[in-house]
C-alpha positions in Angstrom: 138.7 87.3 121.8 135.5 86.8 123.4 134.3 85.9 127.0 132.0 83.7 128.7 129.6 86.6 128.8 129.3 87.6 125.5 132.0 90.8 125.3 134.9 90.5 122.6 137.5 93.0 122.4 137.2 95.0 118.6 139.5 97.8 117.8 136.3 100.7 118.6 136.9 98.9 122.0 134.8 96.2 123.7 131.7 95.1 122.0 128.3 93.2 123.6 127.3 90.2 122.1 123.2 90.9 122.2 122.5 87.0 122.2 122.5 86.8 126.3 125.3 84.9 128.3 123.9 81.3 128.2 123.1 81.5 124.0 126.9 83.3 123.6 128.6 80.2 125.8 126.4 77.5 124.4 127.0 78.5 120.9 129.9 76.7 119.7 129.1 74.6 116.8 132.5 73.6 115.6 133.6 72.4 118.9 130.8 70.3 119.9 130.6 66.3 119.0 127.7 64.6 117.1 126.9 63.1 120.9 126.8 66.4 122.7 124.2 67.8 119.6 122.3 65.0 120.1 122.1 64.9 124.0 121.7 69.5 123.9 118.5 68.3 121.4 117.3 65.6 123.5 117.7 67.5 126.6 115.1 69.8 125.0 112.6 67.7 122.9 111.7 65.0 126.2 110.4 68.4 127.8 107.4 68.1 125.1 106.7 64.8 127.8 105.7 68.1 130.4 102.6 69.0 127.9 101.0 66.1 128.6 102.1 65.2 132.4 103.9 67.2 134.0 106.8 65.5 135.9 107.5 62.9 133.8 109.3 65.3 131.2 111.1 67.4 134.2 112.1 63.7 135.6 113.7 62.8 132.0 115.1 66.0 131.3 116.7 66.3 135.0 118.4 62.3 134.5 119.6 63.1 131.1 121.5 66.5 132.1 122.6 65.0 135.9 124.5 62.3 134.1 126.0 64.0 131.3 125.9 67.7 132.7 129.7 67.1 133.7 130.8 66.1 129.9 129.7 69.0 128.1 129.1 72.9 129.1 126.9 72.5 125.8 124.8 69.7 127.7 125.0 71.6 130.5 123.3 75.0 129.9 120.8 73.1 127.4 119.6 70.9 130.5 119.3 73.9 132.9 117.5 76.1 130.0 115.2 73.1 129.5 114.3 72.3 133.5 114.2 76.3 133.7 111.2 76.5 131.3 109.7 73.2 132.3 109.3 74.8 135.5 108.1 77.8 134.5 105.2 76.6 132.2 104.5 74.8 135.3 104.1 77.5 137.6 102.1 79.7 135.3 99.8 76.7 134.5 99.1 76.5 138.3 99.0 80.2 138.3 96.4 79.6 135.9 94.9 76.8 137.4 93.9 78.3 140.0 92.4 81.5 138.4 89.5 79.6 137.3 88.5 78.7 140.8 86.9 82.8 140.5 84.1 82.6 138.2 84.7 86.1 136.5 88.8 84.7 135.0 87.7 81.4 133.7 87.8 82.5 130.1 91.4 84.1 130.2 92.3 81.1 132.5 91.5 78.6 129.4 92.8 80.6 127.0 96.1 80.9 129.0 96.1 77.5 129.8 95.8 76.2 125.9 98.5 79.0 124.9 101.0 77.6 127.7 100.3 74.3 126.5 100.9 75.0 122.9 104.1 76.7 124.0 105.4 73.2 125.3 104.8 71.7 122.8 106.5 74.4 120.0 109.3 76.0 122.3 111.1 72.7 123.0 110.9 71.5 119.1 112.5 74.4 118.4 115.2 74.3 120.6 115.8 71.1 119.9 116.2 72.0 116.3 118.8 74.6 117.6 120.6 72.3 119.6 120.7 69.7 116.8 123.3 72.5 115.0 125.3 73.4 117.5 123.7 76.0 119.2 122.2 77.3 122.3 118.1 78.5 122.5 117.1 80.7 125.4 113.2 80.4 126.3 111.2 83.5 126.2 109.5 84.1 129.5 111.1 81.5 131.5 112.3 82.2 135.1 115.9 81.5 135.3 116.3 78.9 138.6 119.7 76.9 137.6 
């Protein structure tokens, strides 16, 4: 028997699931309908919209998870693990924005600022891939908001 959280009860006693709360709830494959896949990869894939202008992508990504966020806990924790890393790229990009205004980080600013941007582009096709099977994607480095 296992719990939101990732713990299931084994016979040496309660066991962790390693894959993090939100992948361990999200990942139910044989439960989910061909709509909620679709949605959970769609959720993810209009964030690539954010590498190019920024609000447009959290804009589509926030309508399609407010109207279907109630129809699917699938939907659901793909939409807030896609706004989550929207917003984070976007706060380090400012971060990083900013660093070139001192003359001495403009070199590690650029670099930064093409490695985030090649991140939002990559990340979001590959959790759309996920979420086409079934199954959750956590973001690496992404500050957890919703």
């Amino acid at each position: 028997m296992s719990d939101p959280y990732g713990y299931s009860e084994t016979q040496d006693g309660p066991q962790r699931d390693h894959r993090g709360p939100r992948q361990a709830r999200a990942q139910r494959p044989g439960s989910l309908s061909e709509k909620d896949r679709n949605l959970g990869m769609w959720v993810h894939l209009v964030a690539i919209i954010s590498a190019f202008t920024a609000f447009l992508g959290i804009v589509a990504t926030l309508v399609i998870w407010l109207l279907n966020k109630d129809d699917s806990e699938f939907i659901d924790e793909c939409g807030k693990e896609s706004l989550n890393f929207q917003i984070s790229i976007l706060i380090y990009e400012t971060v990083l924005a900013i660093s070139m205004l001192l003359v001495i980080t403009i070199p590690f600013a650029v670099i930064g600022l093409v490695i985030a941007w090649l991140v939002a582009i990559i990340l979001p096709i590959m959790a759309g891939l996920k979420a086409s099977d079934g199954k959750g994607y956590e973001y690496p480095f992404t500050i957890r908001m919703f």
